[in-house]
MARBA-3410 file (N, C-alpha, C, O; in Angstrom, 1 decimal):
241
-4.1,124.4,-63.7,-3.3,125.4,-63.1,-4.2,126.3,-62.2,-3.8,126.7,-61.1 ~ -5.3,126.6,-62.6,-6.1,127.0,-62.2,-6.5,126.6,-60.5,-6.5,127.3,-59.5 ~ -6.8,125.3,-60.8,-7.1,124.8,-59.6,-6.5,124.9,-59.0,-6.6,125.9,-58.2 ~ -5.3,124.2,-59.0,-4.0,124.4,-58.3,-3.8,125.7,-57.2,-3.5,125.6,-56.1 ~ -4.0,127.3,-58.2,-3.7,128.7,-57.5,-4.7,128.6,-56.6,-4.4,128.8,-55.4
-5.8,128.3,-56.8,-7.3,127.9,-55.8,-6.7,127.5,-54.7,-6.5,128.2,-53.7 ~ -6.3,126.2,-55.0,-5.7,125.4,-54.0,-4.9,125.8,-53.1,-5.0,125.4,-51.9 ~ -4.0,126.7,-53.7,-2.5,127.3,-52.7,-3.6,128.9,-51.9,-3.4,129.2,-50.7 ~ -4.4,129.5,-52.4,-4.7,130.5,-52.1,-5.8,130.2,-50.8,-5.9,131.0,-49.9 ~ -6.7,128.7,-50.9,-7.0,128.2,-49.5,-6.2,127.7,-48.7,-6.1,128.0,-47.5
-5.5,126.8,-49.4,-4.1,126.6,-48.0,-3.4,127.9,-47.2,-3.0,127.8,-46.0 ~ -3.3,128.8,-47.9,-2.8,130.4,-47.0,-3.7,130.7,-46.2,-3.6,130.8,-45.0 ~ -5.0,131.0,-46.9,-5.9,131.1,-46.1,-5.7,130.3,-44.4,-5.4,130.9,-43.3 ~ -6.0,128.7,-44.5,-6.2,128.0,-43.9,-4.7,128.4,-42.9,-4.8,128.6,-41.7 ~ -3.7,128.5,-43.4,-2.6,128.5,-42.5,-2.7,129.5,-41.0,-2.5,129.4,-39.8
-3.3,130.7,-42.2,-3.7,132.0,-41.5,-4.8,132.2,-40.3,-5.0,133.0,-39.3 ~ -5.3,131.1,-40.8,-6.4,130.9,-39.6,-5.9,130.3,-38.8,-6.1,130.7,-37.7 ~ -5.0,128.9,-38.8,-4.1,127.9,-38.2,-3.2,128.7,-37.3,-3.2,128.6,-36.1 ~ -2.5,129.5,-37.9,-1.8,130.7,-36.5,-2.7,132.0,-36.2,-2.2,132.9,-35.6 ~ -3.8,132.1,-36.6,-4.1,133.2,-35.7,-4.8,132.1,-34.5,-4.9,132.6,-33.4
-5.3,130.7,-34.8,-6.1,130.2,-33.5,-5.0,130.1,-32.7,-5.2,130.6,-31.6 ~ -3.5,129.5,-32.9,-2.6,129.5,-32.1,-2.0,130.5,-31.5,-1.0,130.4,-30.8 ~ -2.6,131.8,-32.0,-1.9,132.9,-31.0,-2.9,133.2,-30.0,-2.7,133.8,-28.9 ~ -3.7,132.8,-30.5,-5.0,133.2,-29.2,-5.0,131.9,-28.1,-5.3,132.1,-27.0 ~ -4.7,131.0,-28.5,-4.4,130.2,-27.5,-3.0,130.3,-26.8,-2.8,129.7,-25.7
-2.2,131.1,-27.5,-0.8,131.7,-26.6,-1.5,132.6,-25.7,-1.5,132.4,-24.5 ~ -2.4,133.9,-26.2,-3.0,134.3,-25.3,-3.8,134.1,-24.4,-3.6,134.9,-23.5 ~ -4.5,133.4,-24.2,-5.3,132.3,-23.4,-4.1,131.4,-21.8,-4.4,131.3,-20.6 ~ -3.2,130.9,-22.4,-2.3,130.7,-21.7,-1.3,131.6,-20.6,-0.8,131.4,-19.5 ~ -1.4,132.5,-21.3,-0.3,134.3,-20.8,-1.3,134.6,-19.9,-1.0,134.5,-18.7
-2.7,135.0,-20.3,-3.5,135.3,-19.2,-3.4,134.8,-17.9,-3.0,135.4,-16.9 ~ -3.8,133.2,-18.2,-3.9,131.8,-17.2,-2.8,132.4,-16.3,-3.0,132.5,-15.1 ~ -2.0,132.6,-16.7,-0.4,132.7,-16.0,-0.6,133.7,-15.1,-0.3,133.7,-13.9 ~ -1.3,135.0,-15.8,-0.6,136.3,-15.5,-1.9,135.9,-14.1,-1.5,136.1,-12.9 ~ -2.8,135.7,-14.1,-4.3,135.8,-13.2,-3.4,134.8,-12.2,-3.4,135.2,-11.0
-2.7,133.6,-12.4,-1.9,133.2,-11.6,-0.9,133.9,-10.5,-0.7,133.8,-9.3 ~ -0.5,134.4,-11.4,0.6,135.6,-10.7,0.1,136.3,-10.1,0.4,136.5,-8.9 ~ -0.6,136.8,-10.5,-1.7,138.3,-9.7,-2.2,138.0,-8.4,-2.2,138.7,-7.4 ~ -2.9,136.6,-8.6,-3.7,135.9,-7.3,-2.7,135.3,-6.5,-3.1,135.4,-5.4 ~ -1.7,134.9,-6.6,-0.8,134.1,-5.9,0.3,135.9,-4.5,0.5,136.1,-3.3
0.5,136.5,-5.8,0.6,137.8,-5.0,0.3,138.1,-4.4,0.9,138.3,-3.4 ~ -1.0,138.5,-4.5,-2.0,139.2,-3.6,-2.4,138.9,-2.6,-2.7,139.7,-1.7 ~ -2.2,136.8,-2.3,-2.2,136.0,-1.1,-1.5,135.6,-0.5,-1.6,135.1,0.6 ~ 0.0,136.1,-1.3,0.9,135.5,0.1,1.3,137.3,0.8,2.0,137.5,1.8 ~ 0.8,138.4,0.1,1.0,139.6,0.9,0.0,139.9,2.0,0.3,140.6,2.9
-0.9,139.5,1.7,-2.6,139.5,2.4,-1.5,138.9,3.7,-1.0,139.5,4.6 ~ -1.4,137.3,3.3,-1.3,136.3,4.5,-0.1,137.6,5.4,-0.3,138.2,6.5 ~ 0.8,137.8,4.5,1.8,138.2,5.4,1.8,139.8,6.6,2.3,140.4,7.5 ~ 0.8,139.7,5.6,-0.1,141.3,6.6,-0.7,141.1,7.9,-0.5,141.6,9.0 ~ -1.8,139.8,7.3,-2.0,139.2,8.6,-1.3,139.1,9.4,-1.5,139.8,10.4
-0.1,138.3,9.4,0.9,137.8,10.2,1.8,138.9,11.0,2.7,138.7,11.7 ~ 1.3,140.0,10.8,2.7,141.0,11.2,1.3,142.3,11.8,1.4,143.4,12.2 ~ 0.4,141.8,11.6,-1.2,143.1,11.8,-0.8,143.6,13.1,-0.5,144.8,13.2 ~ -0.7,142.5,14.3,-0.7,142.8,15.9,0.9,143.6,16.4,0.9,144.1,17.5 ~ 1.8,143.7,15.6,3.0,144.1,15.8,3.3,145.7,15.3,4.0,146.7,15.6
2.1,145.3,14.1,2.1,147.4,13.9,1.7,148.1,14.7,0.8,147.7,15.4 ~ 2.2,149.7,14.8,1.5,150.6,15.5,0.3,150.7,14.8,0.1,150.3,13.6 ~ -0.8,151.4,16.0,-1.8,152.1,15.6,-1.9,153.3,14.0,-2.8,153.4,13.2 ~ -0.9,153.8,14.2,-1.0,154.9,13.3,0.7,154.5,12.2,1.8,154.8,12.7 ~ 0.7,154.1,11.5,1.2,153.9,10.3,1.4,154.9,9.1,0.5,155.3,8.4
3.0,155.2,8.9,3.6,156.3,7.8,2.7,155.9,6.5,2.6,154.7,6.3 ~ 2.0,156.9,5.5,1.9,156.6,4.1,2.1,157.2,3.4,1.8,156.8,2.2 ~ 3.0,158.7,3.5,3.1,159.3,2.7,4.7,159.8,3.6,4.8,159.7,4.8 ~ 5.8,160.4,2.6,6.8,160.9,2.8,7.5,162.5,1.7,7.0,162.8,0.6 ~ 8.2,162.9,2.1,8.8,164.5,1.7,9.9,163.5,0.6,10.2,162.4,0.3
10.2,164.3,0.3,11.5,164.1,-1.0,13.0,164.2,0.0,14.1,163.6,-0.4 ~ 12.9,164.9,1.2,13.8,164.6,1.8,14.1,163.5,2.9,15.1,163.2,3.6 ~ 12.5,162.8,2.8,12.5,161.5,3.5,11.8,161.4,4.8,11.5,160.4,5.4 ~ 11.7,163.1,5.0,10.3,162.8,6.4,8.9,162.5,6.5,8.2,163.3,5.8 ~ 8.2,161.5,7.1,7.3,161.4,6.6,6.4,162.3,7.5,6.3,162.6,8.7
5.5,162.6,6.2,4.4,164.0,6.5,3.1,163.7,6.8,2.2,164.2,7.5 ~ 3.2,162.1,6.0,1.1,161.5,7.1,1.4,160.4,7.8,2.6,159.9,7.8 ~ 0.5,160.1,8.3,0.4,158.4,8.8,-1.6,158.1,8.5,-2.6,158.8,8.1 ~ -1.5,156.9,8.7,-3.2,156.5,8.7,-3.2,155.5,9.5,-2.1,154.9,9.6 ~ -4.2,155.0,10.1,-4.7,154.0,11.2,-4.4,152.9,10.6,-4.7,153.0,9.4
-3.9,151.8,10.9,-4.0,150.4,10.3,-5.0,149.8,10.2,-4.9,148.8,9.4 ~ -6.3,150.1,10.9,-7.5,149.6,10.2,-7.3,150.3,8.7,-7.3,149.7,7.6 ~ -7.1,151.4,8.7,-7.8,151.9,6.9,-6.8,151.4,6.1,-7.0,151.4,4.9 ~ -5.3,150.7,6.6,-4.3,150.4,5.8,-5.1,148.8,5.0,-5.2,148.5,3.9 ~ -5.6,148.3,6.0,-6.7,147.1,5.6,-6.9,147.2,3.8,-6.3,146.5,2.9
-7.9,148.4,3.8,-8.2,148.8,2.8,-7.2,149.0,1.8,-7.7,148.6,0.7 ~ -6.1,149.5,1.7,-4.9,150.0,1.0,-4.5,148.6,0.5,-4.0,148.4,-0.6 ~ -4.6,147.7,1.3,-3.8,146.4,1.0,-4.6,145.7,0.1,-4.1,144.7,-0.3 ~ -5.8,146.1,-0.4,-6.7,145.2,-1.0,-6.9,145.9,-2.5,-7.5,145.3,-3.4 ~ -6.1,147.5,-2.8,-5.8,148.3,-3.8,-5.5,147.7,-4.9,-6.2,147.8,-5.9
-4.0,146.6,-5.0,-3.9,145.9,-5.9,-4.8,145.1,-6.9,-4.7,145.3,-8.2 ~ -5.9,144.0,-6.2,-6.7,143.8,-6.6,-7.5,144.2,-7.4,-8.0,143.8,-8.4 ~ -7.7,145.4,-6.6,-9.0,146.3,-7.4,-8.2,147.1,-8.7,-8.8,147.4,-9.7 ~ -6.6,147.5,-8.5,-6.4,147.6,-9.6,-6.0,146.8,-10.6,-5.5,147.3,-11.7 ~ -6.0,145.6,-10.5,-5.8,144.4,-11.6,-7.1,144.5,-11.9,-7.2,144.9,-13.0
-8.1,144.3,-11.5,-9.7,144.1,-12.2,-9.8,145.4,-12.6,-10.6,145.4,-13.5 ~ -9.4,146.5,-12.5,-10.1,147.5,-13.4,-9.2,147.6,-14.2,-9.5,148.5,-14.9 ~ -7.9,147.0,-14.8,-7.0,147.3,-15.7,-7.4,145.7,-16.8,-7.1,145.6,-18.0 ~ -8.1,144.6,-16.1,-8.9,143.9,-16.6,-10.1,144.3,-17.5,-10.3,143.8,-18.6 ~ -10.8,145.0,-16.9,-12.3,145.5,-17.1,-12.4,146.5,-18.3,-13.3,146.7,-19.1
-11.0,147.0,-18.4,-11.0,148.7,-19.2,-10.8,147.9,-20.7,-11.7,148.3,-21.5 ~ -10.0,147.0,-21.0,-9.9,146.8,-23.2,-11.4,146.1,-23.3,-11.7,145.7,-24.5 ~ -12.4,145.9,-22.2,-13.6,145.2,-22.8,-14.5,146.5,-23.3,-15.2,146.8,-24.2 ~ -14.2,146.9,-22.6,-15.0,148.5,-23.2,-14.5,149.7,-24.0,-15.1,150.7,-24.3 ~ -13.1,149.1,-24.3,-12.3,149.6,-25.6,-12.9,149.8,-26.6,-13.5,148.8,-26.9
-13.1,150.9,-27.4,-14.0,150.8,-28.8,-13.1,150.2,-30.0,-13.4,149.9,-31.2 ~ -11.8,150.1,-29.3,-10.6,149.5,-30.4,-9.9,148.1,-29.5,-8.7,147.8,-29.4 ~ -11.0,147.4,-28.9,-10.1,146.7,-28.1,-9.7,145.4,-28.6,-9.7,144.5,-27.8 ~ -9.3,145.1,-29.7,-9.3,144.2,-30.8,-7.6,144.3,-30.9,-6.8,143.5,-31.3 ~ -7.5,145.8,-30.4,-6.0,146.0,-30.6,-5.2,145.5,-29.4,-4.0,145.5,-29.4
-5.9,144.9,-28.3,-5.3,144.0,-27.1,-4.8,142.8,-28.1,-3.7,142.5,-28.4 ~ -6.0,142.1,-28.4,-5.1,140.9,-29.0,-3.8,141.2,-29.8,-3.1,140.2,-29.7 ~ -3.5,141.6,-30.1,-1.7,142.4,-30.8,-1.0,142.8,-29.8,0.2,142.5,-29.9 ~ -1.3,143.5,-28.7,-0.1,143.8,-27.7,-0.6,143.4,-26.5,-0.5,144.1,-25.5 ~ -1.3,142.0,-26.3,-1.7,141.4,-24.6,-0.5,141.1,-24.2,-0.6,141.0,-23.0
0.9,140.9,-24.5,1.5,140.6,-23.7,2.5,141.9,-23.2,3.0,141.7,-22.1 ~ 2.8,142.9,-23.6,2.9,144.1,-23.3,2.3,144.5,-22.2,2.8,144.9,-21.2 ~ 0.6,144.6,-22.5,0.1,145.0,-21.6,-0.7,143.8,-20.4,-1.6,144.1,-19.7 ~ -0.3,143.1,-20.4,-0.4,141.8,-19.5,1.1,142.1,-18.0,0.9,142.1,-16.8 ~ 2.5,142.5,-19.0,3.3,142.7,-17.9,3.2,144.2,-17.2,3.5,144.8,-16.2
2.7,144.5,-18.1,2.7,145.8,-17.3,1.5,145.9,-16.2,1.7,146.6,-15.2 ~ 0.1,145.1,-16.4,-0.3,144.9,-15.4,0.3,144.3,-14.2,0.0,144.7,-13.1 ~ 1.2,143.1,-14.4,1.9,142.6,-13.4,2.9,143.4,-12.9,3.3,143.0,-11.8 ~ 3.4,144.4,-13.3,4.2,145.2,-12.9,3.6,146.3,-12.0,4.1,146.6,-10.9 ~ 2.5,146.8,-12.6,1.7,148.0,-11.7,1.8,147.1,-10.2,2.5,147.3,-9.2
0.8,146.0,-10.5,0.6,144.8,-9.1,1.6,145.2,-8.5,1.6,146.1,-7.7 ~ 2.8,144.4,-9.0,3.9,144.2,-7.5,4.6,145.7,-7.3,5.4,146.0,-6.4 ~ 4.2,146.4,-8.1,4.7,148.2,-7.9,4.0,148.5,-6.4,4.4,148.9,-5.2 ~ 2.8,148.2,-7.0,1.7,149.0,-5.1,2.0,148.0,-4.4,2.2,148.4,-3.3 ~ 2.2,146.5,-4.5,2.4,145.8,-3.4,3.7,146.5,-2.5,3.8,147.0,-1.4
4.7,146.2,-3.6,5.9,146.9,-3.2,5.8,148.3,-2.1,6.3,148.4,-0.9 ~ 4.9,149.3,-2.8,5.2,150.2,-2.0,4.6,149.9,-0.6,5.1,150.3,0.5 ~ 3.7,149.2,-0.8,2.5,148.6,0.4,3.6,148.3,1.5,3.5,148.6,2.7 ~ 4.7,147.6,0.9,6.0,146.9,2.0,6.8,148.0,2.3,7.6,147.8,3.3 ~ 6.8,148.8,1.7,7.9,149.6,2.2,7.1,150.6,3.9,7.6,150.9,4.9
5.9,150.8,3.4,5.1,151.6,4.6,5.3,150.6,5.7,5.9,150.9,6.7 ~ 4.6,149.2,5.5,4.9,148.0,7.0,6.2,148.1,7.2,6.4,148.7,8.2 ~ 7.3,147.8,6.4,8.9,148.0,7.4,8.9,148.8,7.8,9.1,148.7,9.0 ~ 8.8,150.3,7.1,8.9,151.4,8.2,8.4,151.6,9.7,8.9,151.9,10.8 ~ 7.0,151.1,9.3,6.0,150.9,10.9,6.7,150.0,11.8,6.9,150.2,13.0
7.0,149.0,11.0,8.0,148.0,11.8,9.5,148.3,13.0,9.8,147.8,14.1 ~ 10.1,149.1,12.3,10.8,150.2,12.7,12.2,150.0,11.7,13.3,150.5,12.0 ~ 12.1,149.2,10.4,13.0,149.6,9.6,13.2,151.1,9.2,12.4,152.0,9.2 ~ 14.7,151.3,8.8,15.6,152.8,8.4,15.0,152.7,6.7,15.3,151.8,5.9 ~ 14.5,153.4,6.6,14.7,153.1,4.7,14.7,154.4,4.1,14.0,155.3,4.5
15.6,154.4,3.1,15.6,155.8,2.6,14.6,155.9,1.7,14.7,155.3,0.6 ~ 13.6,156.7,1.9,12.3,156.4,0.6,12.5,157.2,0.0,11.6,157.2,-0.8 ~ 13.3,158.4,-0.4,13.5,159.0,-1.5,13.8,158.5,-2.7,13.1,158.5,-3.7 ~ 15.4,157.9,-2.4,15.9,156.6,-3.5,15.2,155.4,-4.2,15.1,154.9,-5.3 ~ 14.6,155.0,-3.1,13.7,153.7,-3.3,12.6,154.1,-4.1,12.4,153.5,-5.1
12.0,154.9,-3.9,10.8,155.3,-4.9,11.7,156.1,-6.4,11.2,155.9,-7.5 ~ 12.7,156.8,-6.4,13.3,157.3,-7.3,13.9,155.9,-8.3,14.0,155.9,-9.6 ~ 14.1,155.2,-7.8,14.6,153.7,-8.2,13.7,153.0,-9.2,13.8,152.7,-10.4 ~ 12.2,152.8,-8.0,11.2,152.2,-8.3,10.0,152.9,-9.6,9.0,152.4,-10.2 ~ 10.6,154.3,-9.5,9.8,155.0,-10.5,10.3,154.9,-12.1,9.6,155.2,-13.1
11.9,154.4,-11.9,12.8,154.8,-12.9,12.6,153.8,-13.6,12.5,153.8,-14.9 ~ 12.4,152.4,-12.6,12.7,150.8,-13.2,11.0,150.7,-14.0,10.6,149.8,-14.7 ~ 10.2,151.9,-13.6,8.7,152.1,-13.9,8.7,152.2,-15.6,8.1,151.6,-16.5 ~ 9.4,153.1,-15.6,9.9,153.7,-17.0,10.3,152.8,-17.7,9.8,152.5,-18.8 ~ 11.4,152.2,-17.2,12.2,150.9,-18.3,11.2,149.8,-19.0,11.3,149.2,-20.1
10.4,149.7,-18.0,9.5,148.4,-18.2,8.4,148.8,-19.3,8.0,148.1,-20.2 ~ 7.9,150.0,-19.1,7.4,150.6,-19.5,7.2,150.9,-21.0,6.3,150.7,-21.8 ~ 8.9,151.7,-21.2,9.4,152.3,-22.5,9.7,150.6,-23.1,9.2,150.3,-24.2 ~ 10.2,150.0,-22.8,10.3,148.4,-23.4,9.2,147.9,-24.0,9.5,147.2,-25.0 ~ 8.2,148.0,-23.7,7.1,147.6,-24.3,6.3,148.2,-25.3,5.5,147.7,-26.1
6.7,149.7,-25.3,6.0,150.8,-25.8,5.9,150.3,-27.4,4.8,150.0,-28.0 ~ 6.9,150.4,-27.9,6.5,149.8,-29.4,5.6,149.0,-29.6,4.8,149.4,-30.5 ~ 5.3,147.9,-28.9,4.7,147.2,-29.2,3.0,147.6,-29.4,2.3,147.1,-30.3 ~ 2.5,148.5,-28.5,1.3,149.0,-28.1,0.5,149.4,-28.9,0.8,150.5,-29.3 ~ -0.4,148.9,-29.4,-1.5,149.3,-31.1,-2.5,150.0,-30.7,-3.1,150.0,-29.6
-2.8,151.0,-32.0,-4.0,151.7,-30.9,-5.3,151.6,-30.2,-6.3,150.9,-30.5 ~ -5.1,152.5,-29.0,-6.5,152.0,-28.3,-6.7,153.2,-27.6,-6.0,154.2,-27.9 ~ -7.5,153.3,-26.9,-8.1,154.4,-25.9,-7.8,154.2,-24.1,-8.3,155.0,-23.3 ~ -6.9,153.2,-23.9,-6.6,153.7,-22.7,-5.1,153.2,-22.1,-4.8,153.3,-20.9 ~ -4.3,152.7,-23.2,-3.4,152.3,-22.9,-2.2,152.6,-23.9,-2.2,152.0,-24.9
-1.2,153.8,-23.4,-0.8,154.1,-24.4,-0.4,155.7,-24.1,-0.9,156.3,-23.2 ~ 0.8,156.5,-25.1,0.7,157.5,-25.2,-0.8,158.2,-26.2,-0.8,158.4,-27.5 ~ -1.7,158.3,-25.4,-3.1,158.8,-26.3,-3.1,160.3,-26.7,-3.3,161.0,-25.7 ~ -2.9,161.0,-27.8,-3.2,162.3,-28.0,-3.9,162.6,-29.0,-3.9,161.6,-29.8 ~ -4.4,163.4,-29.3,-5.4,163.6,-30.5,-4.7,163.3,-31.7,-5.3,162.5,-32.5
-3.5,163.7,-31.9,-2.7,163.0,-32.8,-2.4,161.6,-33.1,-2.3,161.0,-34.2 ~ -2.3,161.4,-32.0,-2.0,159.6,-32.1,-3.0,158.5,-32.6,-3.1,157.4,-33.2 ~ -3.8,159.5,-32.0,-5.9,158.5,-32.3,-6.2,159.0,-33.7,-7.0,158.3,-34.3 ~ -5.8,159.8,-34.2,-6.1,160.5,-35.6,-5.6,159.4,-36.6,-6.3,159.0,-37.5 ~ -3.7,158.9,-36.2,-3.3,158.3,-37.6,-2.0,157.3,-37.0,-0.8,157.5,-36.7
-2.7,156.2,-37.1,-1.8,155.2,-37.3,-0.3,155.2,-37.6,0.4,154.2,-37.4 ~ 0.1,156.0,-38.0,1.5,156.0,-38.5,1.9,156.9,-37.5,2.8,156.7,-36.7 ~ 1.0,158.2,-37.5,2.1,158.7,-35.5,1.5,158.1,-34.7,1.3,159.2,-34.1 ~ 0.8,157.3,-34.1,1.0,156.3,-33.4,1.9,155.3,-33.1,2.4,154.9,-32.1 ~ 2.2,154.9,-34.6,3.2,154.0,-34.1,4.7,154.9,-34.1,5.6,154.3,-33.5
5.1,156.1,-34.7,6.4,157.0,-34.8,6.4,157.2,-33.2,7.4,157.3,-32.5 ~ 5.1,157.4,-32.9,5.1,158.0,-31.4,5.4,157.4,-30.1,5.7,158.0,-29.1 ~ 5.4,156.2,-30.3,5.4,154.6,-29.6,6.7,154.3,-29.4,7.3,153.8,-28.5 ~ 7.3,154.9,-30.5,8.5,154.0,-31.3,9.2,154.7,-30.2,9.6,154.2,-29.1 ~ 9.4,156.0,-30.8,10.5,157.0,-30.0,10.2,157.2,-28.3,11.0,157.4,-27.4
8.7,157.2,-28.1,8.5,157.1,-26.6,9.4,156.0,-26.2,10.3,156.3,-25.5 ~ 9.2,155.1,-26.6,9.3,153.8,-26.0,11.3,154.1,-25.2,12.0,153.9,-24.2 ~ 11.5,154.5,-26.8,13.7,154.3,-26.6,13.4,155.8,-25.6,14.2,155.8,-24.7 ~ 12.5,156.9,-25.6,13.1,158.1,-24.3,13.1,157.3,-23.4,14.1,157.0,-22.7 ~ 11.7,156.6,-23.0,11.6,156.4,-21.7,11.8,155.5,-20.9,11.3,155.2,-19.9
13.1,154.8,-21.8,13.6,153.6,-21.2,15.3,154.5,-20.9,16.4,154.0,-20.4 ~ 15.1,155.6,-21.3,16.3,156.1,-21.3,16.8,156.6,-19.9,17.8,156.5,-19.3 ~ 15.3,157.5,-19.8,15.2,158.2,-18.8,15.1,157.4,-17.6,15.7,157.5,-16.6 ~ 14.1,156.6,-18.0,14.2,155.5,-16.1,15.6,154.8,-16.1,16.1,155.0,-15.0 ~ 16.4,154.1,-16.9,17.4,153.8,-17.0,18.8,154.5,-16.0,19.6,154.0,-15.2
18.7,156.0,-16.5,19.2,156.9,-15.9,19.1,157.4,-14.7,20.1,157.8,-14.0 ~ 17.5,157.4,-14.3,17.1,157.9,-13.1,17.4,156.9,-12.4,18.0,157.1,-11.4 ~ 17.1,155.6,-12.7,17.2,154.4,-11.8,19.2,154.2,-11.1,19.6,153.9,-10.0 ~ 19.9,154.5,-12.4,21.4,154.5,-11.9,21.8,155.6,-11.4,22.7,155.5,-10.6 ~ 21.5,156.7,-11.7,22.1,158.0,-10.7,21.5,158.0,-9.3,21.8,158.7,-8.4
20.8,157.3,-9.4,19.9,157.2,-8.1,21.2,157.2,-7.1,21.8,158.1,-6.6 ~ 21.4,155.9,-7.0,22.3,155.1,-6.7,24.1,156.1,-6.3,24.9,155.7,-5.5 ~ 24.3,157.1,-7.1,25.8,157.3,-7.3,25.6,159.1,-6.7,26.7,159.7,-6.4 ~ 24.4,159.8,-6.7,24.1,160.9,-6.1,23.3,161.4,-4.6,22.7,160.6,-3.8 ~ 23.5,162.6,-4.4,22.6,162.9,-3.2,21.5,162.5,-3.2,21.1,162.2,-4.3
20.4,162.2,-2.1,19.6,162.3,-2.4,18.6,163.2,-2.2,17.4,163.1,-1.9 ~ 19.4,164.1,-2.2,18.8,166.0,-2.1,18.4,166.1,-3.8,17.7,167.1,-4.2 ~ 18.8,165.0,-4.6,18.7,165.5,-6.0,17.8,164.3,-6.1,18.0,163.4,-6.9 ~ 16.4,164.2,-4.9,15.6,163.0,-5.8,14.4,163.9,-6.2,13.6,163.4,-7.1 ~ 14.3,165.0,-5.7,13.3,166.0,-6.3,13.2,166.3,-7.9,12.4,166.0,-8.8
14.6,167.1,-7.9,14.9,167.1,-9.9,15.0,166.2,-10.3,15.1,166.5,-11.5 ~ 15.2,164.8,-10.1,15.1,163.4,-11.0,13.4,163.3,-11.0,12.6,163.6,-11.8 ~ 13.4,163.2,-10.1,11.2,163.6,-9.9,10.9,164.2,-10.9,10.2,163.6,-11.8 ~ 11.2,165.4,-11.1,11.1,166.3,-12.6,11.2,166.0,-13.4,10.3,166.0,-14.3 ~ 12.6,165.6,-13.5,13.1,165.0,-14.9,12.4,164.3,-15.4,12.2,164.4,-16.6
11.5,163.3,-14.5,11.1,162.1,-15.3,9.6,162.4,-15.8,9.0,161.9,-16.8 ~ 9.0,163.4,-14.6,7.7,164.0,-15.3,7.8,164.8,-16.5,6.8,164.9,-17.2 ~ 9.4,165.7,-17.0,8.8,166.0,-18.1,9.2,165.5,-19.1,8.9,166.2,-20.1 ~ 9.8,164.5,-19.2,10.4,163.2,-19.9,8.4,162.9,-20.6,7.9,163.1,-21.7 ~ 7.9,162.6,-19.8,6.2,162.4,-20.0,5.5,163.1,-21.5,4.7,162.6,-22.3
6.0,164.1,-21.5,5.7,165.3,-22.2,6.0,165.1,-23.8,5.2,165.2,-24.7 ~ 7.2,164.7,-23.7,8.4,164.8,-24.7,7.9,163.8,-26.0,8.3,164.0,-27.2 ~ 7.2,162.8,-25.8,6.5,162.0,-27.1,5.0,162.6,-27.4,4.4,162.4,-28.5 ~ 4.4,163.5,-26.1,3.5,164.3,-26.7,3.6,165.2,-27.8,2.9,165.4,-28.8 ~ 4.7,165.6,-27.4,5.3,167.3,-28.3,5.4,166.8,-29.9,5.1,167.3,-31.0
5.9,165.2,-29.6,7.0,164.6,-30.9,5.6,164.3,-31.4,5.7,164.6,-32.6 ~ 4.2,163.8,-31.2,3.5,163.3,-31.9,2.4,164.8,-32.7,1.7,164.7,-33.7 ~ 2.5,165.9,-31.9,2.0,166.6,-32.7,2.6,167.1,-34.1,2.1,167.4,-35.1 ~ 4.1,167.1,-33.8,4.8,167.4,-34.8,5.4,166.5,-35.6,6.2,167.0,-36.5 ~ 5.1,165.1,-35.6,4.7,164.3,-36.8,3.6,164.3,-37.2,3.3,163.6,-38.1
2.8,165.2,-36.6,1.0,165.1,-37.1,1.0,166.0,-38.6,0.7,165.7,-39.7 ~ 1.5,167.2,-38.0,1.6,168.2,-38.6,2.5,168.1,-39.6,2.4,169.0,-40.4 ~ 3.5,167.1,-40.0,4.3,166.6,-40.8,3.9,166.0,-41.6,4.4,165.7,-42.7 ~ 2.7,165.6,-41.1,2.4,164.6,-42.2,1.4,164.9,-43.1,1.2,164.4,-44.2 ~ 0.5,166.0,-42.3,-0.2,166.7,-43.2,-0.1,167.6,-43.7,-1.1,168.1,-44.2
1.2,168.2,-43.8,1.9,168.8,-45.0,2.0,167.8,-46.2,2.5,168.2,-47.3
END
């Protein structure tokens, strides 16, 4: 009998090791994919920049008012530069769980934070496209569009949020949260359902309101930001009662 418990207590073992190698080779794969996606993006927007370089004006919109005028422009040589932003921020969003002092907690939520890198990506590409149509001489209402694109930011965002284990740069981070595992994850939990709530919301009123009201949705959603801070000190404080 003896042997036997031996026996069943290395086979668990063994299983355990049998799916943790196979989750790391799920991860290995997800990567493959996502560096796929990232680079494939990056080249057919490059190419298509190219393709449209000689038809832009000289001086190019990059910034706009909440009521839709725009207040800068920048030369299209420096837009060059702007276009190549993506990149640089997929490698530093690459670069940062290696120097994680907890970054062990990536392998548990790489795929969380895998889309959200792909998300950030086609976020700045996105906006990257909305500045060329404009230059181009498309009508576009950028208040909505960014109130849209900020909201759908949120959703993707708060959807993942549970999943997110702790770390130091990805995450609702507060001294509370890095202190104790349990508001960490209480904090995660409930961020996660506001702030899928809030972009949800902002993303559909967008759509059915003025957009004199993209300013206070603006607000809204910055102090939506707040609101799992507040909640994690006062499960801190809860708990050390």
């Amino acid at each position: 009998m003896m042997g036997t418990n031996k026996n069943l207590k290395n086979s668990s073992k063994d299983d355990n090791r049998v799916l943790d190698e196979k989750e790391m080779a799920n991860k290995r794969r997800f990567k493959y994919r996502l560096h796929l996606l990232v680079a494939a993006a990056n080249m057919i927007t490059l190419a298509a920049f190219s393709a449209v370089y000689t038809r832009l004006p000289q001086q190019m919109p990059s910034h706009w008012s909440f009521t839709g005028e725009i207040q800068s422009y920048m030369s299209k040589k420096d837009f060059i530069w702007l276009m190549l932003l993506p990149v640089g921020l997929y490698l530093m969003m690459e670069f940062l769980p290696r120097i994680d002092p907890r970054r062990k907690s990536y392998d548990q939520h790489y795929r969380a934070y895998g889309f959200f890198e792909l998300f950030m990506v086609l976020f700045m590409i996105g906006m990257q496209w909305l500045a060329i149509s404009a230059s181009l001489g498309a009508e576009l209402d950028m208040p909505r569009i960014s109130i849209a694109g900020i909201g759908l930011m949120f959703v993707v965002i708060g959807n993942f949020m549970p999943q997110i284990r702790p770390n130091y740069f990805y995450g609702i981070k507060t001294p509370w949260t890095l202190a104790s595992e349990e508001v960490w994850r209480k904090t995660h939990r409930m961020g996660g359902f506001v702030y899928t709530i809030a972009g949800l919301t902002a993303f559909l009123a967008n759509f059915f309101i003025s957009k004199q009201f993209a300013l206070p949705l603006f607000i809204l959603l910055m102090v939506v930001l707040f609101i799992p801070v507040a909640y994690s000190y006062v499960i801190f404080k809860k708990i050390e009662q």
